[in-house]
MOPAC internal coordinates of N, CA, C and O (Angstrom, degrees):
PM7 1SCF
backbone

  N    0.0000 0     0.00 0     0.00 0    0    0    0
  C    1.4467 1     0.00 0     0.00 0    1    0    0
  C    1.5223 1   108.57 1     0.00 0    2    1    0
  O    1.2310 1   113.97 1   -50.59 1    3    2    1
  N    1.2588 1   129.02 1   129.41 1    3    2    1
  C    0.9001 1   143.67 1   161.35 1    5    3    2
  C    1.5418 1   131.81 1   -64.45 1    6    5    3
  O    1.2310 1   109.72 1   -72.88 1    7    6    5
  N    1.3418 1   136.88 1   107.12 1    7    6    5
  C    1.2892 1   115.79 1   175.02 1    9    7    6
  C    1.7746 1   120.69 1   -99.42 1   10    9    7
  O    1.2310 1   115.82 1   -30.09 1   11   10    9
  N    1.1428 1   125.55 1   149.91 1   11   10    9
  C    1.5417 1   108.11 1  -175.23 1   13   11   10
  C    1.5874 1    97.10 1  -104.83 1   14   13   11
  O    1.2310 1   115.88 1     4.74 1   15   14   13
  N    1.5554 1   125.43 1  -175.26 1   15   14   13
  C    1.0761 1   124.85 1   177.81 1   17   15   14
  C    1.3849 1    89.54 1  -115.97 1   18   17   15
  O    1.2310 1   118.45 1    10.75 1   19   18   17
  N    1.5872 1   120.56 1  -169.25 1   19   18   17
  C    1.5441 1   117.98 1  -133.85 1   21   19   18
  C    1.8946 1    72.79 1  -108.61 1   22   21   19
  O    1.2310 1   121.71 1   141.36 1   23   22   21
  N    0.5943 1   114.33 1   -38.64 1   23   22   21
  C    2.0172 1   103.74 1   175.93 1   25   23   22
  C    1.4002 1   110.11 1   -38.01 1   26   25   23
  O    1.2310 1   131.02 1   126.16 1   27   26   25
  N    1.2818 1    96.34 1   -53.84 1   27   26   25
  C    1.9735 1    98.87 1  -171.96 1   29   27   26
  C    1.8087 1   101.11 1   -73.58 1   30   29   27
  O    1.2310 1   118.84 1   136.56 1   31   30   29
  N    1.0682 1   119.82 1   -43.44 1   31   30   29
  C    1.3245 1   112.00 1   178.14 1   33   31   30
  C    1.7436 1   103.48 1   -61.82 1   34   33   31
  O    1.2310 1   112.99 1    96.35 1   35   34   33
  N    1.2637 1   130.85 1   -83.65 1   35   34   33
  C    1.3138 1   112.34 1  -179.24 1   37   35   34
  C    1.7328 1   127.67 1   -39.88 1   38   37   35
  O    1.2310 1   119.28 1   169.52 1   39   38   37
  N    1.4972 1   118.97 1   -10.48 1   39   38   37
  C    1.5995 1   101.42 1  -169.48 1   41   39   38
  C    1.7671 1    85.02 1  -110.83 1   42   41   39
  O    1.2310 1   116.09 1  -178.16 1   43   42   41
  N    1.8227 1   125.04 1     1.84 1   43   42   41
  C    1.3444 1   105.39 1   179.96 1   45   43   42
  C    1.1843 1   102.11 1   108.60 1   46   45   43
  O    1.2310 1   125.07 1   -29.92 1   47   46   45
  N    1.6170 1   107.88 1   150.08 1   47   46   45
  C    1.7821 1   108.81 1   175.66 1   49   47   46
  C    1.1967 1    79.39 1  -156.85 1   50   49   47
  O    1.2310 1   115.20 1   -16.41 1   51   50   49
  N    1.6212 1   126.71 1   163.59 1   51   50   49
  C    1.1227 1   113.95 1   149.24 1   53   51   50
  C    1.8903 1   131.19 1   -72.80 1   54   53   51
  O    1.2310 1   124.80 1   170.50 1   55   54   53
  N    0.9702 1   108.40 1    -9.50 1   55   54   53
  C    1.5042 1   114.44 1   173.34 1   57   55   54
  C    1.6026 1   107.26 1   -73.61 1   58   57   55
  O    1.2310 1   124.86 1   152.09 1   59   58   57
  N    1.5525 1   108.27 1   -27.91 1   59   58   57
  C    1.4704 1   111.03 1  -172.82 1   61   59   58
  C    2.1312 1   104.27 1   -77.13 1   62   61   59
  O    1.2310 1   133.24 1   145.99 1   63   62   61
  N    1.5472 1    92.02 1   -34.01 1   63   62   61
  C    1.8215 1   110.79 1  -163.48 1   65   63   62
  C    0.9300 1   100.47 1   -76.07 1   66   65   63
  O    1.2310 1   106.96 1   154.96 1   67   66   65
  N    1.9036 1   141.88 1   -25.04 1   67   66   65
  C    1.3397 1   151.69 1  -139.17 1   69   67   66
  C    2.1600 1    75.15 1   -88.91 1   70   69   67
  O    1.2310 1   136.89 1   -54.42 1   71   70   69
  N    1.6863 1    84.90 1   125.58 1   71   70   69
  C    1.7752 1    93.44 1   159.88 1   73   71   70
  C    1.9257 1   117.04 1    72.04 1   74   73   71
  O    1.2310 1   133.43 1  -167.13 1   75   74   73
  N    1.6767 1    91.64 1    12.87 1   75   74   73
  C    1.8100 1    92.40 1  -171.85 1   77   75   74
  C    1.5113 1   103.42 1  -100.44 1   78   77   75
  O    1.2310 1   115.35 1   -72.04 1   79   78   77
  N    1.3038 1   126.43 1   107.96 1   79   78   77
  C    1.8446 1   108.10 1   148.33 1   81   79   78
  C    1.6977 1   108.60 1     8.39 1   82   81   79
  O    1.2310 1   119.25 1   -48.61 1   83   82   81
  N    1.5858 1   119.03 1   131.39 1   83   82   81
  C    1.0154 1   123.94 1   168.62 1   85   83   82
  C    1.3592 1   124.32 1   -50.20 1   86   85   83
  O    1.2310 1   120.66 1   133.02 1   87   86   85
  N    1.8014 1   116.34 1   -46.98 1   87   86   85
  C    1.3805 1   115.10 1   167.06 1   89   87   86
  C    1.1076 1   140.21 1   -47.41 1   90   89   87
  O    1.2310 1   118.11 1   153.85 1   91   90   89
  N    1.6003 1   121.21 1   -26.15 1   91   90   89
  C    1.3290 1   128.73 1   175.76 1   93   91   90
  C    1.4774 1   110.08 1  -102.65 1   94   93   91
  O    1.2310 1   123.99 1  -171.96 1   95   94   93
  N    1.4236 1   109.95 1     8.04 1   95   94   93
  C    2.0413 1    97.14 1   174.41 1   97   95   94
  C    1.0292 1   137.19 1   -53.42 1   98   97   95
  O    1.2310 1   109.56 1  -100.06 1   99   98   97
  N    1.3595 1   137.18 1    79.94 1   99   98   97
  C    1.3053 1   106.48 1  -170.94 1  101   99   98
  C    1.6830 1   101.65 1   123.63 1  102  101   99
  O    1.2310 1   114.18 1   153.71 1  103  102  101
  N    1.2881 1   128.63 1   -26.29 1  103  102  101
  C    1.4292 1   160.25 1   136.62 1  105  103  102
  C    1.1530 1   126.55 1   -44.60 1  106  105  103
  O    1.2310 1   115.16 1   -44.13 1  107  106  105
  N    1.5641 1   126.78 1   135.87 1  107  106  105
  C    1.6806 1   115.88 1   168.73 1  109  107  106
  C    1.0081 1   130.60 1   -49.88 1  110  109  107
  O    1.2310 1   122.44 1   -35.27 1  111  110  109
  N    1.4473 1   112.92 1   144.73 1  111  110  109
  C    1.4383 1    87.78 1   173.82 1  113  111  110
  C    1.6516 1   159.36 1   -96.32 1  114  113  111
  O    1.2310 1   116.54 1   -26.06 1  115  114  113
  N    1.0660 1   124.18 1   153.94 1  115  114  113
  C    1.6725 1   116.10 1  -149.71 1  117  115  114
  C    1.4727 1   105.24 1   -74.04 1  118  117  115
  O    1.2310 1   114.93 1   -38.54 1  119  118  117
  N    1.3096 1   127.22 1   141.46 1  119  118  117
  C    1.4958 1   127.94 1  -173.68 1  121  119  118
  C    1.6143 1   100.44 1  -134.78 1  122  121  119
  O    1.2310 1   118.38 1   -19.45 1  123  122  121
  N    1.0806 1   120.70 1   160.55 1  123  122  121
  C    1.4638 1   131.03 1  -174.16 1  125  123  122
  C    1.6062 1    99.36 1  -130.59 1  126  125  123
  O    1.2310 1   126.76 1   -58.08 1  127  126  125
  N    1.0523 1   104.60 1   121.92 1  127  126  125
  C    1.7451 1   111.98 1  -168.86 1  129  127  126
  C    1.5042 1    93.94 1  -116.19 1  130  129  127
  O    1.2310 1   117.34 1   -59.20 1  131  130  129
  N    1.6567 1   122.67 1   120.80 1  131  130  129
  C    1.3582 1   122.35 1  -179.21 1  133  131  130
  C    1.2750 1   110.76 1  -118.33 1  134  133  131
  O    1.2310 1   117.78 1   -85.98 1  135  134  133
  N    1.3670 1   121.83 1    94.02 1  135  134  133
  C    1.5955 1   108.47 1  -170.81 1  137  135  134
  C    1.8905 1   107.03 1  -129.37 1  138  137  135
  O    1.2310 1   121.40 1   -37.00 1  139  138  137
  N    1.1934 1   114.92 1   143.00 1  139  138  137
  C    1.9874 1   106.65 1  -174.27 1  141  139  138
  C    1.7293 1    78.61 1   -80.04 1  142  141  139
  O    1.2310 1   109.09 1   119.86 1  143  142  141
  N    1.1285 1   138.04 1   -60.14 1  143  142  141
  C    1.6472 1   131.80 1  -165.51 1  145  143  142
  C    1.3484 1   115.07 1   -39.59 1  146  145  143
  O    1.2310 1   116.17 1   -54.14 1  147  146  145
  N    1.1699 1   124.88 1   125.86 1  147  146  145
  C    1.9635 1   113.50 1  -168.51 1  149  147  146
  C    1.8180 1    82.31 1   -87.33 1  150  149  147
  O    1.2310 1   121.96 1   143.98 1  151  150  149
  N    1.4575 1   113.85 1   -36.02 1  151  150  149
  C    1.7774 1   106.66 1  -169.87 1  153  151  150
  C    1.4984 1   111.63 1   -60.83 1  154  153  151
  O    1.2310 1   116.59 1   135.48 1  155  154  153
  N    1.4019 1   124.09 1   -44.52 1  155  154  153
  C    1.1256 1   142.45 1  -177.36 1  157  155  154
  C    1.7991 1    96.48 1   -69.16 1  158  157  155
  O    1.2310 1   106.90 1   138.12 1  159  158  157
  N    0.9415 1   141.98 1   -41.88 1  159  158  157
  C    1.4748 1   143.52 1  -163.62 1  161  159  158
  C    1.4126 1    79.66 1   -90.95 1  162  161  159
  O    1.2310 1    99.83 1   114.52 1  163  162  161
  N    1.5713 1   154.06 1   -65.48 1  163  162  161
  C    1.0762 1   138.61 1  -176.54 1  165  163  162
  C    1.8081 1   139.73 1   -26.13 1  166  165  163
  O    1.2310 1   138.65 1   133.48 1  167  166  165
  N    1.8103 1    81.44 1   -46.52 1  167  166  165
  C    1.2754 1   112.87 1  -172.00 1  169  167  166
  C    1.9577 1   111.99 1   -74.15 1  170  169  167
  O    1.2310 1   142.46 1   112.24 1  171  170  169
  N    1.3603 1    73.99 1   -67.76 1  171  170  169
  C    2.0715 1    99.64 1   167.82 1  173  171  170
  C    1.3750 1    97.06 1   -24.57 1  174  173  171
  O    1.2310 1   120.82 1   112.15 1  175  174  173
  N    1.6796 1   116.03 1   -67.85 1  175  174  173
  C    1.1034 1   123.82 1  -131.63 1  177  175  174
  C    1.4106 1   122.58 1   -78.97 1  178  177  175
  O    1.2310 1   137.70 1   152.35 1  179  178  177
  N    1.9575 1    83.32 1   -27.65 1  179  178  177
  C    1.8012 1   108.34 1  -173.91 1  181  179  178
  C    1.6071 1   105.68 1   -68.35 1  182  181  179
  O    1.2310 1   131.37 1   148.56 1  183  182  181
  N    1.9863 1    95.67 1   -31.44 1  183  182  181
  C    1.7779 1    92.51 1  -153.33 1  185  183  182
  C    2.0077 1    87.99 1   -75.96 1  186  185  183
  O    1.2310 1   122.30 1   135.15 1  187  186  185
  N    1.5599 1   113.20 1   -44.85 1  187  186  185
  C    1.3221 1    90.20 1   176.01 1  189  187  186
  C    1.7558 1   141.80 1   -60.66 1  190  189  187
  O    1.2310 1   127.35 1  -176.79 1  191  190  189
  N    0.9345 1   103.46 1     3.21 1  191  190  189
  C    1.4731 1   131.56 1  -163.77 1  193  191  190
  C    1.7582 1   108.11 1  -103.43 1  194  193  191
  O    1.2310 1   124.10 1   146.86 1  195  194  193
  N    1.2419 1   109.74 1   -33.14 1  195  194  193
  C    1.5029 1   119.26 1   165.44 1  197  195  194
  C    1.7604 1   111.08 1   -79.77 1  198  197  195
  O    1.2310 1   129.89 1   144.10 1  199  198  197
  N    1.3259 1    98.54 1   -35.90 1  199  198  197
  C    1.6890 1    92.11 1  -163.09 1  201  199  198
  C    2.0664 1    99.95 1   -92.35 1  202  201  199
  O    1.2310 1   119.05 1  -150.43 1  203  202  201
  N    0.9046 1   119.42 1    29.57 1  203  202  201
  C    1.2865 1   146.46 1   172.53 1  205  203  202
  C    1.8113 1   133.68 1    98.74 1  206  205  203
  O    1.2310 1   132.39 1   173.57 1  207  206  205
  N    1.3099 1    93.67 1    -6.43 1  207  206  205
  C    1.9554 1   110.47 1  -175.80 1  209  207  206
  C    1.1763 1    95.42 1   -47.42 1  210  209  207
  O    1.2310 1   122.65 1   -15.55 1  211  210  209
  N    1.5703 1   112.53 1   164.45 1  211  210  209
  C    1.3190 1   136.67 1   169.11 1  213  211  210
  C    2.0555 1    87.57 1  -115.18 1  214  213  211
  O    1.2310 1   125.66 1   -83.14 1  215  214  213
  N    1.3580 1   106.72 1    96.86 1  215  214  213
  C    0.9012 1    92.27 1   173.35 1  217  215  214
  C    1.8833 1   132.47 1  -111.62 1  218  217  215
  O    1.2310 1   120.45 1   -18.74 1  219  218  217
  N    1.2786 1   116.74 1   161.26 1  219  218  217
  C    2.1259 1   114.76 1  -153.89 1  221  219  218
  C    1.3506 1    62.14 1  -143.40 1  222  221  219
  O    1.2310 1   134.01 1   -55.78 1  223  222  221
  N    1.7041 1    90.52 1   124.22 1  223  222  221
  C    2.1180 1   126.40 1   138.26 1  225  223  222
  C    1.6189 1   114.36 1   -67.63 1  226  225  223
  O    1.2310 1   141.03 1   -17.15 1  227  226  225
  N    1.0793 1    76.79 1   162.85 1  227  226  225
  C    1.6338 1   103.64 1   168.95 1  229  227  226
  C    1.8079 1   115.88 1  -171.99 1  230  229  227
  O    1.2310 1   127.66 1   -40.48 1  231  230  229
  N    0.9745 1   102.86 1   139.52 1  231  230  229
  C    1.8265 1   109.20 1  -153.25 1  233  231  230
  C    1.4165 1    92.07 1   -96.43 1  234  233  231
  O    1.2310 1   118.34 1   177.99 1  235  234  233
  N    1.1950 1   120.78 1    -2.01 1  235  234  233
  C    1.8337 1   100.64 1  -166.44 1  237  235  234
  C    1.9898 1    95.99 1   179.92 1  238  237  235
  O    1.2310 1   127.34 1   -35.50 1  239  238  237
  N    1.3139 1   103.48 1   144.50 1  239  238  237
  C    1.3618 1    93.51 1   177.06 1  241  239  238
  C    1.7990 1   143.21 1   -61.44 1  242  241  239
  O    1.2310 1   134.58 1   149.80 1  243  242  241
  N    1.1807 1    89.41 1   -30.20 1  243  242  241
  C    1.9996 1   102.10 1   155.67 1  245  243  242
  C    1.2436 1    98.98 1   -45.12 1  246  245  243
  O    1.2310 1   123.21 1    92.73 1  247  246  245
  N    1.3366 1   111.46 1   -87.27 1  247  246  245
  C    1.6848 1   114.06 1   179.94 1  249  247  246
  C    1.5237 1   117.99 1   -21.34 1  250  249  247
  O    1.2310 1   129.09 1   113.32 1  251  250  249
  N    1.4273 1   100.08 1   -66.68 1  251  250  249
  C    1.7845 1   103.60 1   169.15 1  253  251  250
  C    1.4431 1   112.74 1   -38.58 1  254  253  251
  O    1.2310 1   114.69 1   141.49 1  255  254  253
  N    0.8696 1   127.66 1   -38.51 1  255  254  253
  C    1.1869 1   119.15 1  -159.21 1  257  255  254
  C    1.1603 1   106.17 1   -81.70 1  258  257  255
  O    1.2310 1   115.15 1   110.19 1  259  258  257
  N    1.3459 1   126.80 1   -69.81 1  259  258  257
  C    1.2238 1   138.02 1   158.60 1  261  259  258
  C    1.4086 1   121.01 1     5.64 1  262  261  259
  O    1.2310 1   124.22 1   117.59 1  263  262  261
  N    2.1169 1   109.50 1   -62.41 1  263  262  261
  C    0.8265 1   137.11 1  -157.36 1  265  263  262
  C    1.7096 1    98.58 1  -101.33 1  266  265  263
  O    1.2310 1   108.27 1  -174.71 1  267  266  265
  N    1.1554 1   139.53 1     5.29 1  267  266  265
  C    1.2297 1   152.41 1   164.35 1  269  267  266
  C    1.8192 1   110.46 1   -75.97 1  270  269  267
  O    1.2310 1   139.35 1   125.57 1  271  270  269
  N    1.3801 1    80.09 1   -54.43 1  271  270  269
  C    1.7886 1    91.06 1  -173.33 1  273  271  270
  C    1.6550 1   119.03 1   -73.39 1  274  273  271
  O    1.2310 1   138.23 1   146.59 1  275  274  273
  N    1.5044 1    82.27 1   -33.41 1  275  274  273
  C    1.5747 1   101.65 1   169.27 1  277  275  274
  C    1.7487 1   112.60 1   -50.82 1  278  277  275
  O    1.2310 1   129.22 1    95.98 1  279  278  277
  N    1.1269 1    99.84 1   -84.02 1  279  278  277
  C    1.6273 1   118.63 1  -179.89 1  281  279  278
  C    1.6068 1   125.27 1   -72.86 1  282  281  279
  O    1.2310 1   124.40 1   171.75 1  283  282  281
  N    1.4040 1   109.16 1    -8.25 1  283  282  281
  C    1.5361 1   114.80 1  -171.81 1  285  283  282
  C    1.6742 1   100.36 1    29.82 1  286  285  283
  O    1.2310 1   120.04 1   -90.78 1  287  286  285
  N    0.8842 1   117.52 1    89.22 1  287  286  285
  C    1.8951 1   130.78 1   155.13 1  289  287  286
  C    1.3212 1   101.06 1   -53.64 1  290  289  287
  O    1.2310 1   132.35 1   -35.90 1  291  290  289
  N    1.0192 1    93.76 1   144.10 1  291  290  289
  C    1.8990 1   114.56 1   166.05 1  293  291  290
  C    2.0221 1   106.74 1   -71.39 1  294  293  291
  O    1.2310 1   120.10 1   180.00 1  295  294  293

């Protein structure tokens, strides 16, 4: 098994691109953060958002969903 370091994952690999929506190839990757807590969705959202995610809320699972189909998350 191979591990990459967080450079190759944010600038793309093809092992990372294999099976992604065209928009995000090669791109961080997109995460869907579903939390009812706005503090907890704050928190979640910041720490994924520092360690390279492109990260999208959603306040409640309807919403998620919505916003799942919408954006297809990685």
């Amino acid at each position: 098994m191979m591990i990459e370091s967080k450079d190759e994952e944010r600038a793309g690999s093809p092992a990372r691109d294999r099976g992604r929506r065209p928009e995000t190839a090669g791109r961080r990757q997109v995460v869907l953060l579903i939390e009812d807590n706005e503090t907890d969705r704050h928190l979640y959202g910041g720490l994924l958002w520092y360690n390279g995610f492109d990260v999208f809320h959603a306040e409640d699972g309807e919403t998620g969903i919505e916003r799942a189909v919408e954006l297809r998350p990685d």
